[in-house]
Steps between C-alpha positions, in 0.01 A plus 500: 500500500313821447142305581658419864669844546146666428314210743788622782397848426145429531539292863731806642210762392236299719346688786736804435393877467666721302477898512529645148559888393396639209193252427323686321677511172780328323776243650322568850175385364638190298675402830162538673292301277742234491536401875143554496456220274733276764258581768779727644307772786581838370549841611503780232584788490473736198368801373096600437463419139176377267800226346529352872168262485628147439 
């Protein structure tokens, strides 16, 4: 059950774009670098910070 609710997640997130504030730290970021890894096209926004570099 979870495998095929996380495969439904995965075909809904194809060829979307998501904008995301605050991704330069914390939940923001975690957010970020997760959709990133389910080739989601993303727009961030956040603030100027050495901790931003993924």
């Amino acid at each position: 059950m979870i495998q095929s609710r996380l495969h439904d997640w995965k075909i809904m997130l194809e060829n979307q774009v998501a904008v995301i504030t605050g991704a330069s730290s914390g939940i923001g970021k975690a957010i970020a670098l997760s959709l990133a890894n389910q080739s989601v096209r993303l727009g961030l926004i956040g603030r100027p910070s050495i901790n931003a570099h993924c």
